[in-house]
ROSE-4610 file (N, C-alpha, C; in Angstrom, 1 decimal, always signed):
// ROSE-4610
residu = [X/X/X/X/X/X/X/X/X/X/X/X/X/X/X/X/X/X/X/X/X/X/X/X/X/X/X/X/X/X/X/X/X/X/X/X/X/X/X/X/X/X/X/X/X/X/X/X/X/X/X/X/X/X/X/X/X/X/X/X/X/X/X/X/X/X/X/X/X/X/X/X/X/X/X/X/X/X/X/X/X/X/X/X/X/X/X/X/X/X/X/X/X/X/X/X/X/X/X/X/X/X/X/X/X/X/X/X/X/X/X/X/X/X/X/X/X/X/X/X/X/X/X/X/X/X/X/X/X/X/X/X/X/X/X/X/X/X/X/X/X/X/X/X/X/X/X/X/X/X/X/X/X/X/X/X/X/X/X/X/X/X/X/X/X/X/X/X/X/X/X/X/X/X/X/X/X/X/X/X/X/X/X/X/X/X/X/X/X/X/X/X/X/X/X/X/X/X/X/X/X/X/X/X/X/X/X/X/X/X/X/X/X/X/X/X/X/X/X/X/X/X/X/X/X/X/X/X/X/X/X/X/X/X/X/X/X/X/X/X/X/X/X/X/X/X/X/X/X/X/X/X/X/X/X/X/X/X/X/X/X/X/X/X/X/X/X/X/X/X/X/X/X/X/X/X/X/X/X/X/X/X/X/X/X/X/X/X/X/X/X/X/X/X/X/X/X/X/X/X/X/X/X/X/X/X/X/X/X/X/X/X/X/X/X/X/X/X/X/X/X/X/X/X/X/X/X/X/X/X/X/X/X/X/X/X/X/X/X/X/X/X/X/X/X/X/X/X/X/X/X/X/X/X/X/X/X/X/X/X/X/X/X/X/X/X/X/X/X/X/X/X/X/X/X/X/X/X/X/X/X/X/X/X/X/X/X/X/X/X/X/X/X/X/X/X/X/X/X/X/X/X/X/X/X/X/X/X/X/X/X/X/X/X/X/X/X/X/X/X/X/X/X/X/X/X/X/X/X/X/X/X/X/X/X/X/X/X/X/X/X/X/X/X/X/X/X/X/X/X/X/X/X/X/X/X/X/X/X/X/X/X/X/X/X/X/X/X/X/X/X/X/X/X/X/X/X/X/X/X/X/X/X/X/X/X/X/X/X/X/X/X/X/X/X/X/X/X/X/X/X/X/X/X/X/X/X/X/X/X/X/X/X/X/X/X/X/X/X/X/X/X/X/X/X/X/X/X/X/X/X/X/X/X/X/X/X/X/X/X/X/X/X/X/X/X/X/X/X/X/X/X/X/X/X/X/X/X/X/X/X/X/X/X/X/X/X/X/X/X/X/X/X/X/X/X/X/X/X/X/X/X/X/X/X/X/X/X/X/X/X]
num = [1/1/1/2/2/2/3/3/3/4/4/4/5/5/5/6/6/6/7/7/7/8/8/8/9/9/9/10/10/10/11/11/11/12/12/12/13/13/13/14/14/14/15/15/15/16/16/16/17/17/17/18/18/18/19/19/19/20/20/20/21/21/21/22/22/22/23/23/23/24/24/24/25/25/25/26/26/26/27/27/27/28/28/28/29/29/29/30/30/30/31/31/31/32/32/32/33/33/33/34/34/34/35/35/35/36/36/36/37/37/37/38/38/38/39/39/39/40/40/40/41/41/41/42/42/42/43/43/43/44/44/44/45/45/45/46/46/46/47/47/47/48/48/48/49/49/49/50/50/50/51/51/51/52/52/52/53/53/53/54/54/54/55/55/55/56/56/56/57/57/57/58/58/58/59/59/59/60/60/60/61/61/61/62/62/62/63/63/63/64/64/64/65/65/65/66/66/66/67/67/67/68/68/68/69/69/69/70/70/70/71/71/71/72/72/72/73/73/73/74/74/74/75/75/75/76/76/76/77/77/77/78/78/78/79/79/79/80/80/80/81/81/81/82/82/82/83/83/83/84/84/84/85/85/85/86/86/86/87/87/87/88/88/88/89/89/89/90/90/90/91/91/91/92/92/92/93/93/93/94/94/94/95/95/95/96/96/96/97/97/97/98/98/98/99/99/99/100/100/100/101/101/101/102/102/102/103/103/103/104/104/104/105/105/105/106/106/106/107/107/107/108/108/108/109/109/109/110/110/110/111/111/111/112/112/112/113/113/113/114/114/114/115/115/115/116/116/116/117/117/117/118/118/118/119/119/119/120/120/120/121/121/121/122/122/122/123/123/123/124/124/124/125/125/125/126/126/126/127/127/127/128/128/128/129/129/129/130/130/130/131/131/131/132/132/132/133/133/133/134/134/134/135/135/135/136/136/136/137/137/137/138/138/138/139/139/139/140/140/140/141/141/141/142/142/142/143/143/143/144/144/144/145/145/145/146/146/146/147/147/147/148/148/148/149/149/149/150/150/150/151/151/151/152/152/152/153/153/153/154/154/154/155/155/155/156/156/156/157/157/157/158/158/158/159/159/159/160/160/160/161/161/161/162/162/162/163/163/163/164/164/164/165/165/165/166/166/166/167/167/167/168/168/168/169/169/169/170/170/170/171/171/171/172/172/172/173/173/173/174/174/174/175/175/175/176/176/176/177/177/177/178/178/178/179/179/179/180/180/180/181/181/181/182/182/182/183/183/183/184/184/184/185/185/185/186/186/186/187/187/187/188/188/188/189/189/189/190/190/190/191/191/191/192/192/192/193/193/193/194/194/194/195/195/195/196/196/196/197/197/197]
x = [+0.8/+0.0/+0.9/+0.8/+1.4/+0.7/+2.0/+2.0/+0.8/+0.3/-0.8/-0.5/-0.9/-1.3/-1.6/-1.2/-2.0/-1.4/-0.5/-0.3/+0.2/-0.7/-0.2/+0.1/+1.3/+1.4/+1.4/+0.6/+0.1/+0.7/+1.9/+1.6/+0.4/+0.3/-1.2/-1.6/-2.4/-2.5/-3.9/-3.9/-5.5/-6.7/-6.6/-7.2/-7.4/-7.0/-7.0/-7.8/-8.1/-8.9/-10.1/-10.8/-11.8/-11.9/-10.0/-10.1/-9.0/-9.0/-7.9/-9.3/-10.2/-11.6/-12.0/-12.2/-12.9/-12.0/-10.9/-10.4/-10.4/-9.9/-10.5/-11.7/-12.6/-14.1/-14.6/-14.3/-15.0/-13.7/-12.3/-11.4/-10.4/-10.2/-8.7/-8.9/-10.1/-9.9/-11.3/-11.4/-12.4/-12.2/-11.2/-10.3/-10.4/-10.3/-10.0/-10.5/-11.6/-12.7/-12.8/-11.5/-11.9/-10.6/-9.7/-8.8/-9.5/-10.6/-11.3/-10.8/-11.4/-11.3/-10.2/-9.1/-7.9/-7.6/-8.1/-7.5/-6.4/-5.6/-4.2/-3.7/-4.5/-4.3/-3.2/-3.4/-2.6/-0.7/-0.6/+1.2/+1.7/+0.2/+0.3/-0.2/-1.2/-1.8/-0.8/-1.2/-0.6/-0.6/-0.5/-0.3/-0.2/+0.7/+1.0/-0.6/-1.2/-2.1/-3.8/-3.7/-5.0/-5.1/-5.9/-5.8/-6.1/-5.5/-6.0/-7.0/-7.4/-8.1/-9.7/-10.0/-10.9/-11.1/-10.5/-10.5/-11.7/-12.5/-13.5/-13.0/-14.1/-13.5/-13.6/-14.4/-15.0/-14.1/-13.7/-12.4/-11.0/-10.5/-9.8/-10.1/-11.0/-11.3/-11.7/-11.9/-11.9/-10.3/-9.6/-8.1/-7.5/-7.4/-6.6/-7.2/-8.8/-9.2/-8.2/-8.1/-7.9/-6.1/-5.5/-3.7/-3.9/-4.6/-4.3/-5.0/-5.9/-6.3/-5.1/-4.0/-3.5/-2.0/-2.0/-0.5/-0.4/-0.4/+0.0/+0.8/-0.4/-0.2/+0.5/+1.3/+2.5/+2.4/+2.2/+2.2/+2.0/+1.9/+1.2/+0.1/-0.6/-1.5/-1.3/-1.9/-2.0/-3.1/-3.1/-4.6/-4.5/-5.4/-5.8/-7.1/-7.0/-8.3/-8.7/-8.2/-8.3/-9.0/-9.0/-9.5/-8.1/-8.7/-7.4/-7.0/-6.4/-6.7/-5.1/-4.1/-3.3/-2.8/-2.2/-1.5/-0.3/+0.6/+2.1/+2.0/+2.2/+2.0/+3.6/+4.6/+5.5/+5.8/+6.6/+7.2/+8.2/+8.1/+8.7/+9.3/+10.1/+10.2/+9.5/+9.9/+9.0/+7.7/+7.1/+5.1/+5.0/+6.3/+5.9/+6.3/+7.2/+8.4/+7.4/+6.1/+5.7/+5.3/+5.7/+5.8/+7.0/+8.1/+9.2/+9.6/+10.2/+10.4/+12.1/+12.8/+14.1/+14.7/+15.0/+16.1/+16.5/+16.2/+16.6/+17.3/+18.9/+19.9/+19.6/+18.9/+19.0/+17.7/+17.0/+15.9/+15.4/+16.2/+16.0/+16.2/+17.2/+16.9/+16.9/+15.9/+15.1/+13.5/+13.3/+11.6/+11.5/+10.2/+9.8/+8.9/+9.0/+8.1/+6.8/+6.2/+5.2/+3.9/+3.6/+2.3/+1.9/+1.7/+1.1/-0.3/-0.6/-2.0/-2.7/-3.3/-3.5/-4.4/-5.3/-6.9/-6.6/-7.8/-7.0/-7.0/-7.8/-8.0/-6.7/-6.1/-4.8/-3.1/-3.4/-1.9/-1.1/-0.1/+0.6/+1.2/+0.6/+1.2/+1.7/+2.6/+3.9/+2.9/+1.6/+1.7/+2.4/+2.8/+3.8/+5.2/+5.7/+7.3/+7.0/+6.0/+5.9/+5.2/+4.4/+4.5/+6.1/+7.0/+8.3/+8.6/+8.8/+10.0/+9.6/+8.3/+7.7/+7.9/+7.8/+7.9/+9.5/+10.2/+11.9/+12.2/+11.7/+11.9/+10.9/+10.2/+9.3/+10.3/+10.7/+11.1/+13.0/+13.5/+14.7/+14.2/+13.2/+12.8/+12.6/+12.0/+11.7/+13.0/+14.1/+15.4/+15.7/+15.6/+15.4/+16.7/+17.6/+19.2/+18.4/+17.7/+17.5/+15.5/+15.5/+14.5/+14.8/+13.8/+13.7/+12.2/+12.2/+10.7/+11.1/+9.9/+10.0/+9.1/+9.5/+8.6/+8.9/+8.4/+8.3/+10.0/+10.1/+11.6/+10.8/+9.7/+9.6/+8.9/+9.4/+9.0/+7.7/+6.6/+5.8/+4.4/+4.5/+3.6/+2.5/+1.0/-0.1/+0.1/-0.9/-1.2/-1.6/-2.3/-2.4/-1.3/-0.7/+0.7/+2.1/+1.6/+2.9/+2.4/+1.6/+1.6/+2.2/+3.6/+4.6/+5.5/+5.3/+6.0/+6.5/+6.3/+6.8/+8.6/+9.4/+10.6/+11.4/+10.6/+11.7/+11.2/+9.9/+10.1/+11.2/+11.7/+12.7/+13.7/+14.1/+15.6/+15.6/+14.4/+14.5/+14.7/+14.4/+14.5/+15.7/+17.0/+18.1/+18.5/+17.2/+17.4/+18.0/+18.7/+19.9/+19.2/+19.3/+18.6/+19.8/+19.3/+20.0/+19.6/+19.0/+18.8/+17.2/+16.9/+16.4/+14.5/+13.6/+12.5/+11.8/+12.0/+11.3/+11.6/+10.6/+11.2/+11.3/+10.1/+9.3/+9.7/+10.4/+10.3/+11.7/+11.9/+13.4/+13.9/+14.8/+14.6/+15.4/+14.7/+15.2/+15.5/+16.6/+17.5/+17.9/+17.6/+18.4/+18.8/+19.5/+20.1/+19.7/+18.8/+18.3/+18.7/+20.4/+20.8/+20.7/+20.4/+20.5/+18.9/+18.1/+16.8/+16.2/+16.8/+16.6/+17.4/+18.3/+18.6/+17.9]
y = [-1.2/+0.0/+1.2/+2.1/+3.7/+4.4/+5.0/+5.8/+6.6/+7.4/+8.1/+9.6/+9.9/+11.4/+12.2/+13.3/+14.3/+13.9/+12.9/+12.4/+13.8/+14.1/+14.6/+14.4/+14.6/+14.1/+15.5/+15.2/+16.5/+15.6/+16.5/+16.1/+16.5/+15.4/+15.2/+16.4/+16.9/+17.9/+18.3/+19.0/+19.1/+19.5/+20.3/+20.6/+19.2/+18.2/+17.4/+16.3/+16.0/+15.1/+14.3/+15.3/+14.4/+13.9/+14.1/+13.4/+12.1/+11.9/+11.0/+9.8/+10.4/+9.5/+9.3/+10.0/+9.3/+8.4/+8.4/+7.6/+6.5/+6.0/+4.9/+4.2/+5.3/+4.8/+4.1/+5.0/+4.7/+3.4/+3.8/+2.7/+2.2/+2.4/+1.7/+0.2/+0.1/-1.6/-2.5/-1.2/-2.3/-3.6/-4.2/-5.7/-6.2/-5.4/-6.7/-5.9/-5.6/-5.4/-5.9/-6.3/-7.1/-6.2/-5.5/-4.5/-3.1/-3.0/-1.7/-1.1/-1.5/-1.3/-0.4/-0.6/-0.6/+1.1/+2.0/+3.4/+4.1/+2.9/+3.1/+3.6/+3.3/+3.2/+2.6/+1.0/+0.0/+0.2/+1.0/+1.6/+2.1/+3.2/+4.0/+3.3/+2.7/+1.8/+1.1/+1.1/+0.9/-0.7/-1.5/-2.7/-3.7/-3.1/-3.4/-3.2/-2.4/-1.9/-2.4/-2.5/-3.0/-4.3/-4.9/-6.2/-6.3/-6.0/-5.0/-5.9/-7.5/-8.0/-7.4/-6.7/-6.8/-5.3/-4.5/-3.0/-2.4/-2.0/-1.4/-0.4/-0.4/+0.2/+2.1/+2.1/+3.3/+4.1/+3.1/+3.5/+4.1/+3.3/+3.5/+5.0/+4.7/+6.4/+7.2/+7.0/+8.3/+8.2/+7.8/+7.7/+8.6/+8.0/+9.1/+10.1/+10.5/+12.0/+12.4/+11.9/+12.8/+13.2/+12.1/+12.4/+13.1/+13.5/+14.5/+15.6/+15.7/+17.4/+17.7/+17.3/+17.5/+17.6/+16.9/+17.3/+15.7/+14.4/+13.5/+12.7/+12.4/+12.1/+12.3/+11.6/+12.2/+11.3/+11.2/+11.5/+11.4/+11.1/+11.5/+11.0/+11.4/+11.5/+11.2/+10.7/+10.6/+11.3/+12.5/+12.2/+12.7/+11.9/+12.7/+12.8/+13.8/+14.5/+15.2/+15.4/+16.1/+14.9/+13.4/+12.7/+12.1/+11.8/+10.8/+9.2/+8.9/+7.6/+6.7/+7.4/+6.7/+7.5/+6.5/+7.2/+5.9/+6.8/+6.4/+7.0/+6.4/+6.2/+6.6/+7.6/+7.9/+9.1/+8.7/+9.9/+10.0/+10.3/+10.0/+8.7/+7.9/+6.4/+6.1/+7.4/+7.0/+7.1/+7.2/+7.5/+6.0/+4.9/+3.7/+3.0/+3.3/+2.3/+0.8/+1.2/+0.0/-1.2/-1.1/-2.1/-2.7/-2.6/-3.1/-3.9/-4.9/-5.1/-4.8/-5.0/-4.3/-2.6/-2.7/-0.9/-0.4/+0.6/+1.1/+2.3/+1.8/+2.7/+4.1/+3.7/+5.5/+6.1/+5.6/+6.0/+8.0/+8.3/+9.5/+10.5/+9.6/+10.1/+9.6/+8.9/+8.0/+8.3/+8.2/+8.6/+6.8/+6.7/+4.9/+5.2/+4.5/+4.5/+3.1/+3.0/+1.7/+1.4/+2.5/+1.5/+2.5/+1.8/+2.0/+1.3/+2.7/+2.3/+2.6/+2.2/+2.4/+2.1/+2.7/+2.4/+1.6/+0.3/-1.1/-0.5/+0.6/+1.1/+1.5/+2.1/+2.8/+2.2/+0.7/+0.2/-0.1/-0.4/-1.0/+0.4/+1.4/+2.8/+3.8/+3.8/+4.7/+5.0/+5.2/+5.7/+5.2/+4.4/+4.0/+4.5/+4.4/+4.9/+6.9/+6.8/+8.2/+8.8/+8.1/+8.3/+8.3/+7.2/+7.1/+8.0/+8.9/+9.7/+10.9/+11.5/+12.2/+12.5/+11.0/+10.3/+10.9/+10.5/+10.6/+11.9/+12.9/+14.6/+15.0/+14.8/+15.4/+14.7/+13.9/+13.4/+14.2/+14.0/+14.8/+16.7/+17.0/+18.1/+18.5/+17.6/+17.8/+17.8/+17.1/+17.1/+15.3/+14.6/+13.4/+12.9/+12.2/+11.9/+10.3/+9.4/+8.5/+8.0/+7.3/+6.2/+5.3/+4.4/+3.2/+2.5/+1.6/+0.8/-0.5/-1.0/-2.6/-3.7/-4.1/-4.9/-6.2/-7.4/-9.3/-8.9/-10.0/-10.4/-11.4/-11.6/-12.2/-11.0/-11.3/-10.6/-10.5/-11.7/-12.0/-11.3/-11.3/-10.8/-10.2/-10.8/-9.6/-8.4/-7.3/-6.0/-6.1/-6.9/-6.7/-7.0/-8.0/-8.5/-7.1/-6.9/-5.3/-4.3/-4.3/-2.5/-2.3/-2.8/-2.2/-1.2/-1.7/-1.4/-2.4/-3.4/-4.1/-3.7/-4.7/-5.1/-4.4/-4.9/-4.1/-2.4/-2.1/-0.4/-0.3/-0.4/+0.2/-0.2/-1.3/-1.4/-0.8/-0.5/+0.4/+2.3/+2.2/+3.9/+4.1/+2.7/+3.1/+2.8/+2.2/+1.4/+0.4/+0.0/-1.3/-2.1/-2.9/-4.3/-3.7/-3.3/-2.9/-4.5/-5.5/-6.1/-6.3/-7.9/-8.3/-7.4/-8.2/-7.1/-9.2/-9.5/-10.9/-11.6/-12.8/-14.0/-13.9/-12.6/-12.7/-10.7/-10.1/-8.7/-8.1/-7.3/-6.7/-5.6/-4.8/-3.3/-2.9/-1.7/-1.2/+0.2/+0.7/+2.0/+2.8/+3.9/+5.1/+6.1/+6.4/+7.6/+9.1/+9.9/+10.8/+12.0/+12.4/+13.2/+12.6/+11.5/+10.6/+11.0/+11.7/+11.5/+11.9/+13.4/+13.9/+12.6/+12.0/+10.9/+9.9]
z = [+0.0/+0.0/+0.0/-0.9/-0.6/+0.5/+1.3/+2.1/+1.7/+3.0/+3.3/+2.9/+2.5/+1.5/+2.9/+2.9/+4.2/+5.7/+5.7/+7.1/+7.9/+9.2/+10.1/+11.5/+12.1/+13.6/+14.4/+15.7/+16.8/+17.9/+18.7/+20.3/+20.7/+21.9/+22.5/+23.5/+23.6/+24.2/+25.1/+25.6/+26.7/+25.5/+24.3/+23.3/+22.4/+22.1/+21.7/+22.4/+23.0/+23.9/+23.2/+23.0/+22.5/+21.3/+20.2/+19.3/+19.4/+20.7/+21.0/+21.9/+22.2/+22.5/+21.5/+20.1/+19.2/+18.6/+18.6/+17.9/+19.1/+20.1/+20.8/+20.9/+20.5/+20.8/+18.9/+18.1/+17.0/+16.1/+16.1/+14.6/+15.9/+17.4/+17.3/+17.0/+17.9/+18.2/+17.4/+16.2/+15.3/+14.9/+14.8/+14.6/+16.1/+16.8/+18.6/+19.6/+19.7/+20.1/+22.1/+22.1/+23.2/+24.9/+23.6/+23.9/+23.7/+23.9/+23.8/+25.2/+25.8/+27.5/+28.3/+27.1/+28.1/+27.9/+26.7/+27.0/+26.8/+26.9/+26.5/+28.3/+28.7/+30.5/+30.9/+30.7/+31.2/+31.5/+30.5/+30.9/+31.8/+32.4/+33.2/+34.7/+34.4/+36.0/+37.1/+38.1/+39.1/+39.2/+38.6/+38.5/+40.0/+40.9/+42.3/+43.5/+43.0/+43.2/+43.2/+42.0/+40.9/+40.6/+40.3/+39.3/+37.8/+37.1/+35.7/+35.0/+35.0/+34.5/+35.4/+36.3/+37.0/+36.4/+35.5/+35.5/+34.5/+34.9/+33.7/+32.7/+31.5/+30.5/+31.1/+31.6/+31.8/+33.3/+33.7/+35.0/+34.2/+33.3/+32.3/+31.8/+30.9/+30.3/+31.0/+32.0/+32.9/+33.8/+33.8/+34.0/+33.1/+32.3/+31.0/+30.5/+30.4/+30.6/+31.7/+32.9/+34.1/+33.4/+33.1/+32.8/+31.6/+30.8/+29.4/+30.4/+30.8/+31.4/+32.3/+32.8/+33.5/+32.9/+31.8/+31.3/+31.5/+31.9/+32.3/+31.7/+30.5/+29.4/+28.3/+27.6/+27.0/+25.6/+24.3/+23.3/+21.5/+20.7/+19.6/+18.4/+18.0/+17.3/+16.3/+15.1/+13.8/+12.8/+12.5/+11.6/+10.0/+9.4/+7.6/+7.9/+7.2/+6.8/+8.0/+9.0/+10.4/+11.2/+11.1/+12.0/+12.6/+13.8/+14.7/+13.9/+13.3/+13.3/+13.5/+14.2/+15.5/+16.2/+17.1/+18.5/+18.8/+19.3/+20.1/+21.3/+22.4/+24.0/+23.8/+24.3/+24.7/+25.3/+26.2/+27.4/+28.7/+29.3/+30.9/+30.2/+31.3/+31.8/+33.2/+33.8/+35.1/+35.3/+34.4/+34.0/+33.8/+33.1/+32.6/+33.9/+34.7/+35.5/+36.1/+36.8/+37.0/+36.1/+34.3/+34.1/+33.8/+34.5/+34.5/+35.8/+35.6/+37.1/+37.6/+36.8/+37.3/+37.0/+38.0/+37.4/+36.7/+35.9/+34.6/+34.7/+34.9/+35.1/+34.4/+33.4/+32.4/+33.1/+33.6/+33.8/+33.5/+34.4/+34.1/+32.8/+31.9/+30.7/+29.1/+29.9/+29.0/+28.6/+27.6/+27.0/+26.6/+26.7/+27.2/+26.0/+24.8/+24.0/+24.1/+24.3/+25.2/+24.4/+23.2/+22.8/+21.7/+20.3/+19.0/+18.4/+18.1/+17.6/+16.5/+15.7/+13.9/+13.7/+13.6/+12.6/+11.8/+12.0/+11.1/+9.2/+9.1/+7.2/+6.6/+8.0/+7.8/+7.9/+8.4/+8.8/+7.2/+7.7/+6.5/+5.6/+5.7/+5.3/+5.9/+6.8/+7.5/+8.5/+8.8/+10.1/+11.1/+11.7/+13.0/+12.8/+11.3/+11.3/+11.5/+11.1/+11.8/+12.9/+13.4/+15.2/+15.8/+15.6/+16.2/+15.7/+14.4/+14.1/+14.7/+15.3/+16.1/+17.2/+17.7/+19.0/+19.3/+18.9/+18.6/+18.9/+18.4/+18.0/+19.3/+19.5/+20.5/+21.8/+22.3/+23.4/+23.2/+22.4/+22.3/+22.3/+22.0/+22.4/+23.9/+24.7/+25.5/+26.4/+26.2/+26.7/+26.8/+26.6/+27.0/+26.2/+26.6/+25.8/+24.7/+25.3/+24.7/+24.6/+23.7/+23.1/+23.2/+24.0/+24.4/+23.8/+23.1/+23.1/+23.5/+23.2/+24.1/+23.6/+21.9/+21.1/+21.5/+20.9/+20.8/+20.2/+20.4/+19.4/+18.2/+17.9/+16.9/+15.4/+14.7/+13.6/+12.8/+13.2/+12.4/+13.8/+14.7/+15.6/+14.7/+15.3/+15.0/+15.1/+14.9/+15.0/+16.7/+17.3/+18.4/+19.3/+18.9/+19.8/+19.3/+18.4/+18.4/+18.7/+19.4/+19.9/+20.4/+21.1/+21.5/+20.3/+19.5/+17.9/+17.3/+16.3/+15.3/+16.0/+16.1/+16.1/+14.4/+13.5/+12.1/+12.4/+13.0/+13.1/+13.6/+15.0/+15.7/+14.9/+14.2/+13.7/+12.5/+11.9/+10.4/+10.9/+12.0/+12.8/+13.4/+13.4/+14.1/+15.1/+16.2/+17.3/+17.0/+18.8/+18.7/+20.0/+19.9/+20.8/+22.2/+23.5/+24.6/+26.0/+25.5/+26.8/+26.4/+27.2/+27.1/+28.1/+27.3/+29.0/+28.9/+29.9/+30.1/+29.0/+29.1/+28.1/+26.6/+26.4/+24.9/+24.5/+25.0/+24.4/+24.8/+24.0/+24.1/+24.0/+24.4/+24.9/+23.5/+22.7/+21.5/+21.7/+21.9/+22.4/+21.1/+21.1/+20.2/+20.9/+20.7/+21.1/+20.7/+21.5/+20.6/+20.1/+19.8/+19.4/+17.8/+17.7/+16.0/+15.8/+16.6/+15.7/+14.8/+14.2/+12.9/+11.8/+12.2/+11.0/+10.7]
């Protein structure tokens, strides 16, 4: 499929809100329907805390209303034609840290890239290589020395099993395999003075 005509990327912002609900509510999870629920919450949830299988959809979206009105939430959008139809979950490391379980020496200047999302009409044509290259420039903007995501090590994964990001995104963007995250995912590191390249 050729690339998308009109593609624009917006950091996410308090003004943007209710097109980062329509796009959750009406195209993310028209394919898996069963991941509606989650909001794009789950990164951020207190896991230690919660039992996330017990978590309503509607506890969720009122979670992440609460982190975008507030600045919480951290970052970007996809839309043509002026509609939302993805989003990249990236920011802090420490907005993500409870889904890790060991120490992440860089922590502090690290931007944690954690979750991609694509209107199923739309995948397969550069939206995700450009949420990351966004992703990349917005977090080195913000001062951040490195990019970190955290995809499968296998290459053929679903659309639902990569919302971390497809494994060839990060190695076609420059990222280098830094260490393992558990049995099945692996930490993909750039350095974000390289992110205009």
């Amino acid at each position: 499929m050729p690339e998308l005509p009109g593609l624009d990327i917006r950091a996410l912002e308090p003004a943007l809100r209710d097109d980062y609900l329509e796009l959750f509510e009406q195209r993310a999870f028209s394919d898996n329907p069963g991941w509606a629920s989650c909001w794009c919450h789950f990164p951020h949830a207190d896991h230690a805390a919660i039992e996330w299988s017990k978590r309503a959809g509607a506890e969720n979206r009122a979670a992440v209303c609460a982190r975008i009105a507030d600045g919480r939430m951290s970052g970007w959008l996809a839309y043509v034609d002026g509609r939302a139809i993805g989003w990249c979950n990236a920011g802090p490391y420490a907005a993500v840290a409870g889904l890790f379980d060991e120490p992440e020496p860089l922590a502090e200047r690290l931007g944690a890239i954690v979750c991609f999302v694509v209107a199923p009409a739309h995948r397969g044509r550069g939206v995700a290589r450009a949420l990351l290259a966004a992703a990349c420039e917005g977090l080195a903007a913000r001062g951040f020395e490195w990019a970190q995501g955290y995809p499968l090590r296998v290459e053929d994964a679903t659309a639902a099993e990569a919302h971390f990001g497809p494994l060839a995104l990060y190695r076609d963007a420059g990222f280098e395999e830094a260490g393992p995250v558990g049995a099945r995912r692996v930490k993909m590191r750039k350095r974000l003075a390289d992110a205009a390249t």
